[in-house]
Phi, psi and omega in degrees: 000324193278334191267350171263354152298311179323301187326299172313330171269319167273013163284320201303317152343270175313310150294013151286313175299309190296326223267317187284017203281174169285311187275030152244004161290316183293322191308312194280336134349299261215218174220156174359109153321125164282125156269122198246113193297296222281009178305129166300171198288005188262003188285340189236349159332109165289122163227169200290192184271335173284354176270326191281318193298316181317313181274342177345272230282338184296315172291346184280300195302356196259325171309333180265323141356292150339281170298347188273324195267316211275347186272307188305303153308000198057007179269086177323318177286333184286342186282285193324286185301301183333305189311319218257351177255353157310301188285318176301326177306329175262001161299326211258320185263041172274334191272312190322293229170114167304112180245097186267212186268077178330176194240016163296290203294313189282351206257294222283299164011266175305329144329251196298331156322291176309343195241334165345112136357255204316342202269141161219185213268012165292289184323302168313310187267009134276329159281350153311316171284350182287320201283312179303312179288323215254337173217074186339305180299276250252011195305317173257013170275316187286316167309346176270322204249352132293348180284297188320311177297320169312295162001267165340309181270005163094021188265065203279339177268332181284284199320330199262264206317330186268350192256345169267343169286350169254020169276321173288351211279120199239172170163074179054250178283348171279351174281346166286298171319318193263017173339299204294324184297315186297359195241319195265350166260342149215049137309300178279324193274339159333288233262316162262018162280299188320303194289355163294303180315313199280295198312290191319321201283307172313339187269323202269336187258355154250007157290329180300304194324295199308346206085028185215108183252132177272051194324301215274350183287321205267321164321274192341301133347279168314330172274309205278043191249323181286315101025282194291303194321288139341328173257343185303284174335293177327301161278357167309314174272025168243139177316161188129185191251064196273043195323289193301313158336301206277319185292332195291301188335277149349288183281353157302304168303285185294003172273324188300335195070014134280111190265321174292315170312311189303320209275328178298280204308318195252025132318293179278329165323317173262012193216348185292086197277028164299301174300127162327166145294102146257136182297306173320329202309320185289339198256287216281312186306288205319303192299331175281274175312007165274319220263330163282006176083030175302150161319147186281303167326310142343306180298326175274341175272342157310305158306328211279321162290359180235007172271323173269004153312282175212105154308340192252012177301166206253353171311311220292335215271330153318302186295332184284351182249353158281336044065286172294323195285348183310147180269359199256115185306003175239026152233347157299283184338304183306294189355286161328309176299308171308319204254358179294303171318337178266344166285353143343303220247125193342304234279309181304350194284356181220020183270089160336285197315309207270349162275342196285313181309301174285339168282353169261324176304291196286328187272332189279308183303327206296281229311309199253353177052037177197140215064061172264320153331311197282310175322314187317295219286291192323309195312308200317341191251025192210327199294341188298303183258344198282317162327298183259010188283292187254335192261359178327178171278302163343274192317310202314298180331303189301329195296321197270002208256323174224011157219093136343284154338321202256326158341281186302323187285337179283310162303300151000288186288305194303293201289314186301307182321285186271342200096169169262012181269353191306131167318283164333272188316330213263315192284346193291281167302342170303318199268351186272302174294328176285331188284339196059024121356108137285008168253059142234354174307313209281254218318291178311249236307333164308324168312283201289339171313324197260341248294308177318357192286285200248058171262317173277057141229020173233008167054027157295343195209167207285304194319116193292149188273167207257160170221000000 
């Protein structure tokens, strides 16, 4: 008898422990135990402890399984139950074997929280906070990604109170281990002193217009500039891909009229080679150095790296009309080169400009009977796809059916290019002569004039070529 009371208190004991566990902490995070029908039976099968330890784990993996497939569908509430008999598997096998809270609850968790019917947002930042206590590493990872969801909801002063309570955040040797996070949370509180700063500034240049000044406004402003500043900086100077870091930091310095501090940081943001390769980096110096009225050398050697980045940047058709104007035949030649590569590529295939661009590059070579080489060169690696990539009949319709404009510069190019038998060129000027356009009459006769043009540059005929 004494000994089946014993039992009884220590089971009771052991659901006292479970109930305080972390993953029933987590559970009750989440929402209300489901009874879930579709379950498979090993989730409710009285099995022994040594069957349970076998199947645990098969059962767990199978259960994320679930939950993996019911998110991929979007079926939140079905993810949602799938969760809550996950976490209860690990409630239950908590007394067995230590299972702690994985960073699977808080990741799949924050998922469906965010996607829920049902879910609002006392309910997310309770389970955030379940989350934060329950897992020390990771404590300022969950903390930045509730600041991001306030954000997100427009709770821009909540976000800004929790990244600085997570500035503050001490726990013996992990506040060292964890440096880097502490730096990247006030990184982001950096970012929302700037955007206090940007809202302020704005309020201060248009009381200057009116004649009316606002000293405290104009502090207030000046402190959080000091503020941004300081955390801004910070991360800027550890390698890495801090683009919004660098442009507020940037736009700080040049309202201040510090220009040099500005153009060295976004020197070294691009040229550092500590620093990943980014295409922005080069885009931000080039846009800054546009913006003082920097040397066309400068502008072009900004492009000329981010032309070998992504050849397919929307920058190319800046470089490529910087390029032509050049006196030096071998950056007229890149020119020719920059925007044919960027017509490469789909996103490009109706960019009014950039045909426009390569149809003036090609109509000055025709013209002038030099450099028909170059033409040659772009082609030769383009004549196998570019015919049905860009000059088909199909397009032609469409093209003249909804760009006139872009209609003509593709034909431009197509009759030099193809000749005047090309399908593209024939319906263009046709529907152009019939419309009675007069530049397109200009255009067949420009074609057929040249037409021998592009057997040699299709390397059909024996005739040498002008350099």
């Amino acid at each position: 008898m004494d000994s089946s009371l014993e039992e009884e208190e220590e089971e009771e004991e052991e659901e006292e422990v479970a109930a305080r566990s972390p993953a029933a902490q987590a559970r009750r995070a989440l929402l209300p135990g489901l009874h879930l029908p579709f379950l498979p039976p090993q989730f409710y099968r009285p099995a022994s402890s040594h069957e349970h330890k076998l199947n645990f784990k098969k059962s767990k993996e199978a259960c994320l399984n679930y939950i993996q497939d019911a998110i991929l569908q979007k079926q939140w509430k079905r993810a949602a139950e799938f969760m809550t008999s996950y976490v209860e598997s690990l409630e239950k096998d908590y007394s067995r074997e230590y299972v702690g809270p994985s960073e699977i609850i808080w990741r799949i968790g924050t998922e469906i929280l965010c996607h829920h019917s049902h879910s609002n947002m006392k309910e997310f930042n309770s389970f955030i906070e379940q989350m934060k206590t329950l897992g020390v590493k990771r404590y300022l990872k969950v903390c930045l990604e509730h600041a991001f969801h306030l954000l997100c909801n427009g709770l821009t002063d909540e976000a800004y109170q929790n990244l600085c309570l997570a500035e503050s955040w001490r726990f013996g040797e992990q506040r060292v281990i964890q440096d880097k996070e502490i730096k990247l949370i006030q990184a982001y509180r950096g970012l929302l002193d700037y955007y206090s700063w940007s809202k302020q500034k704005s309020i201060v240049l248009e009381h200057g217009q009116d004649g009316f000044e606002d000293l405290s406004v104009e502090q207030e402003m000046h402190g959080c500039f000091r503020k941004a500043a300081v955390n801004l900086k910070e991360i800027i100077e550890i390698p890495g891909v801090w683009d919004q870091f660098v442009k507020c930091y940037v736009d700080l310095l040049e309202f201040y009229g510090d220009h040099n501090e500005a153009r060295q940081v976004l020197n070294e943001y691009a040229y550092n080679s500590k620093f990943p390769a980014n295409p922005n980096a080069h885009v931000y110096l080039y846009q800054f150095l546009k913006r003082h009225g920097e040397s066309k050398k400068s502008l072009i050697s900004a492009l000329k790296i981010l032309y070998d980045i992504v050849p397919s940047h929307e920058l190319m058709i800046d470089f490529n009309i910087m390029l032509q104007k050049s006196k030096k035949r071998k950056k007229r030649r890149l020119g020719l080169e920059v925007i044919f590569s960027a017509l490469d590529y789909a996103g490009w295939k109706e960019n009014v400009k950039a045909w426009s661009c390569l149809a003036r590059q090609v109509k000055q070579i025709v013209i002038s009977e030099k450099h028909l080489d170059w033409i040659k060169q772009e082609w030769k690696s383009r004549k196998d796809w570019w015919p049905a990539f860009h000059f088909s009949r199909y397009l032609a319709k469409r093209n003249w059916q909804e760009n006139e404009s872009l209609s003509y510069e593709k034909a431009l190019v197509a009759g030099i290019l193809l000749g005047k038998d090309c399908k593209y060129f024939k319906y263009v000027s046709h529907q152009g002569c019939k419309a009675q356009v007069e530049r397109f009459r200009f255009l067949k006769k420009f074609v057929n004039k040249h037409n021998p043009v592009h057997l040699r540059i299709s390397g059909l005929s024996d005739s040498s070529l002008q350099s």
